[in-house]
C-alpha positions in Angstrom: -20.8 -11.5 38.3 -18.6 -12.6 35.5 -21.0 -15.1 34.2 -23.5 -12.7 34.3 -21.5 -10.0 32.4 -21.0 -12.7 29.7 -24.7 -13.4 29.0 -25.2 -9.4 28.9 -22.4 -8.6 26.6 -22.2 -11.5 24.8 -26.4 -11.4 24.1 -25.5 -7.9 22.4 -22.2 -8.6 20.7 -24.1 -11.7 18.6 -27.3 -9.5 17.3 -25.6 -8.9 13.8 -25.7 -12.6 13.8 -27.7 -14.1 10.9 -29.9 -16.3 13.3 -31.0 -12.9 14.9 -33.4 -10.8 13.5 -31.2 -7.9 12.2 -28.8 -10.5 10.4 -31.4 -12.1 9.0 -32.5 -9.0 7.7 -29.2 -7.9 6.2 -29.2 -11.0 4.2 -32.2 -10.8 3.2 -32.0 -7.5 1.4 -28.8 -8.5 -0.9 -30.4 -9.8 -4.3 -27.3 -11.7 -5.3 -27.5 -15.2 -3.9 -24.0 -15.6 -3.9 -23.6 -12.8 -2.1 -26.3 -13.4 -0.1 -24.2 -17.1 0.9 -21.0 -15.2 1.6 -22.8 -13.0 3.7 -24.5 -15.4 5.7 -21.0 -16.8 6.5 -19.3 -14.4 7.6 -21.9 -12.9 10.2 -22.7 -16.7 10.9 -18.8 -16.6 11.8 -19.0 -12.9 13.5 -21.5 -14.2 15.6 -19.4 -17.5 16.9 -16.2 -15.4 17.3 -18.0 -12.6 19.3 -19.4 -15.0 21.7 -16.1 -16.3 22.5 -14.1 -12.5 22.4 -17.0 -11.2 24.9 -16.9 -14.0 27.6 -13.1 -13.4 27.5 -13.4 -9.9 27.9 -15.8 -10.2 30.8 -14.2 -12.9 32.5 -10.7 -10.7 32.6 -12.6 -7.3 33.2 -15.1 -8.7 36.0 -13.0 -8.1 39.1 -12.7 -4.3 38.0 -16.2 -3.9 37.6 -17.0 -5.7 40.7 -14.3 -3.9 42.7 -15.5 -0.5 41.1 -19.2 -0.9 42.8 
């Protein structure tokens, strides 16, 4: 269950991610291409940092959601 919880949320916490369509679209539309580089970045680092904050969330909340069903 916990593993599977982590592919879920995790899946949906990374879609502002630059390698994922919407993110890709985001910066895209900024003209600047400085700005465009700094964007890039920081949902490039968004992305990473989500993927680790949602498999901790789900591995310390999956025995409540498990218990709850």
């Amino acid at each position: 269950l916990a593993v599977s919880l982590s592919i879920n949320v995790g899946s949906s916490l990374v879609d502002v991610s630059p390698l994922s369509t919407i993110g890709a679209l985001c910066v895209a539309a900024v003209a600047d291409p400085a700005l465009s580089r700094r964007l890039f970045y920081q949902l490039l680092t968004w992305g990473f940092s989500m993927t680790v904050v949602g498999a901790l969330l789900c591995q310390l909340f999956a025995g409540l959601i498990a218990g709850a069903s």
